[in-house]
C-alpha positions as CSV (number, residue, x, y, z in Angstrom):
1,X,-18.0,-5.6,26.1
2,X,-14.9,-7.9,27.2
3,X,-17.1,-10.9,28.7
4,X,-18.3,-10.9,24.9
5,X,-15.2,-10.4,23.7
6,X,-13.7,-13.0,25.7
7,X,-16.1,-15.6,24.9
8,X,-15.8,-14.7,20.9
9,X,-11.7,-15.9,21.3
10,X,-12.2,-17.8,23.6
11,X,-9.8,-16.0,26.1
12,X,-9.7,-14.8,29.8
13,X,-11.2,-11.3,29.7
14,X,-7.9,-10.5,31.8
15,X,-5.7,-11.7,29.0
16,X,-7.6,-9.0,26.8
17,X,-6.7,-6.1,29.4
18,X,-3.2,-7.3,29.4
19,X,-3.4,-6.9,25.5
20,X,-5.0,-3.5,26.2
21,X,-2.5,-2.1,28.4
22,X,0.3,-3.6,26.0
23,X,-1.5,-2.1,23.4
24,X,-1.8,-4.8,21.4
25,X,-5.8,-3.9,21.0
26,X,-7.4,-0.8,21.8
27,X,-11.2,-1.3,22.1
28,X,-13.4,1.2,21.7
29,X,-15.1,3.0,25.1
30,X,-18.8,4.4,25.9
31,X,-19.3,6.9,28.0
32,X,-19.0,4.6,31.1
33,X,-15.6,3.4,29.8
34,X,-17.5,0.1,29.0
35,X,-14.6,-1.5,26.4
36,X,-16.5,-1.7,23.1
37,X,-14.7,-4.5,20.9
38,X,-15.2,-4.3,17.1
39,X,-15.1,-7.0,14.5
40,X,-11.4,-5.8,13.7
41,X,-10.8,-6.0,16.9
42,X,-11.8,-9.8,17.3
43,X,-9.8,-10.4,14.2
44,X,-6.9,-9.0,15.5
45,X,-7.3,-10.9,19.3
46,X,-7.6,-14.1,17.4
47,X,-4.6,-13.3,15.6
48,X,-2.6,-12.4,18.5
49,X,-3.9,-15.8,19.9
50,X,-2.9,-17.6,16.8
51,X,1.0,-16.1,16.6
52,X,1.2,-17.2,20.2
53,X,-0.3,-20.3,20.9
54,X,0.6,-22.0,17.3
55,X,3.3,-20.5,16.6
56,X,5.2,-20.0,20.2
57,X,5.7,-15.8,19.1
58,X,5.9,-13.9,22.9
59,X,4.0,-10.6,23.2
60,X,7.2,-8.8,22.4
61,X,7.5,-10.4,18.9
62,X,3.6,-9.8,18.7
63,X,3.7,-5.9,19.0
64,X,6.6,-6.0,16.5
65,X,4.7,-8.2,13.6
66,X,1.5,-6.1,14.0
67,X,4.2,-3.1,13.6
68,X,5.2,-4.4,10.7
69,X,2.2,-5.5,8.9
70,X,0.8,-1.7,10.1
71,X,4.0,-0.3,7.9
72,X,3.0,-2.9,5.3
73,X,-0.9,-1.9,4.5
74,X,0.5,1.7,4.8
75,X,3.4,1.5,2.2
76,X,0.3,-0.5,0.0
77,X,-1.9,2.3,0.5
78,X,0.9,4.5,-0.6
79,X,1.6,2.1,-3.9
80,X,-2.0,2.5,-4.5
81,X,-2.1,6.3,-4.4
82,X,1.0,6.4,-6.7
83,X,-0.3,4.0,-9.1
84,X,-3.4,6.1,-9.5
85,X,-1.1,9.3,-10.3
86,X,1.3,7.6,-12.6
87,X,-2.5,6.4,-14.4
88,X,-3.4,9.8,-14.1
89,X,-0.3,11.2,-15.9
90,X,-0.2,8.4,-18.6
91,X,-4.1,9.9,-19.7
92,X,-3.0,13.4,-19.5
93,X,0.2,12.5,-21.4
94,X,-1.6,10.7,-24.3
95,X,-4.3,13.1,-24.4
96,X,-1.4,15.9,-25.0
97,X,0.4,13.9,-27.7
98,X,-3.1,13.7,-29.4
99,X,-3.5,17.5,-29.2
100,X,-0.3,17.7,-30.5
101,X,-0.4,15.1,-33.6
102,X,-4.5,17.3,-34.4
103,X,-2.5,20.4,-34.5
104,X,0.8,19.2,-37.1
105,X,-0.3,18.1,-40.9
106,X,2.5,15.7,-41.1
107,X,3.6,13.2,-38.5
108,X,7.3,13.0,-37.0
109,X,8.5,9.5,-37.3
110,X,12.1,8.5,-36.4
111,X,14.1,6.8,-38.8
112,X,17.1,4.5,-38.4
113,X,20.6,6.0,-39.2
114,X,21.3,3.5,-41.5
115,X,18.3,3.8,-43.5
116,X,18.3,7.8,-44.1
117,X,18.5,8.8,-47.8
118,X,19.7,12.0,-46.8
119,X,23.6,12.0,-45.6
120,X,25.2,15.0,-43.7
121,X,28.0,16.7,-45.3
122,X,30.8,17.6,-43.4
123,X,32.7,20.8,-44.0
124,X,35.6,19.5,-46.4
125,X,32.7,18.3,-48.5
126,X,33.1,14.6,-47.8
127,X,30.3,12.6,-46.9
128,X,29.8,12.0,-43.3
C-alpha cells in the first residue's frame, strides 16, 4: 500500500505516484488497483531518494542511471551464461582429448625444431 510505502522512505505518498507515472517504480496492483510495493521496490525508492537528495541527481538523470545499471545486471547475466558455456565446452573438450589419447598407443608430443634428430632433405640432397 503507498501510506506503507511512504512511511518505509520516509516520502510523501504523492512523490511515489510521481515516481509511478515517471516510471521510476512500478508497484504491483490487487484487483482494486491498491499499489502493492515490494521489498525491491523499497530498495529501489530509497535509492531514487538517495541519488537525489545526496547527491543533487534530477529525475531525468534518475531514469537514465537505473537504465544503466538495468543494461549492467543484464550484460552480467549474459557474462554469466557465457561463462557457463565456455566451462561447458572446456569439459567436453578434455573429455574428447581423453577419448582420443585411450584410443592411440603412443602419444603425439611436439618437439622443438632445433632439437629434432631427424632433418628434412631437400631435393638436391642437401640438408635442409
Amino acid at each position: 500500500m503507498i501510506s506503507i510505502a511512504a512511511k518505509l522512505t520516509g516520502m510523501h505518498p504523492q512523490t511515489l505516484r510521481i515516481y509511478e507515472r515517471k516510471e521510476l517504480v512500478m508497484p504491483g496492483r490487487t484487483a482494486k488497483s491498491t499499489r502493492l510495493y515490494s521489498e525491491r521496490d523499497i530498495d529501489r525508492l530509497k535509492y531514487i531518494q538517495q541519488l537525489t537528495r545526496d547527491e543533487g541527481v534530477n529525475l531525468a538523470g534518475v531514469k537514465i542511471i537505473m537504465e544503466l545499471q538495468n543494461r549492467l545486471d543484464d550484460t552480467e547475466k549474459a557474462v554469466g551464461a557465457m561463462e557457463a558455456e565456455i566451462a561447458e565446452a572446456e569439459r567436453r573438450l578434455d573429455e574428447e582429448v581423453k577419448r582420443v589419447a585411450r584410443r592411440r598407443r603412443y602419444e603425439l608430443v611436439l618437439v622443438p625444431k632445433e632439437r629434432q634428430l631427424v632433418r628434412r632433405i631437400g631435393r638436391s640432397g642437401e640438408r635442409a
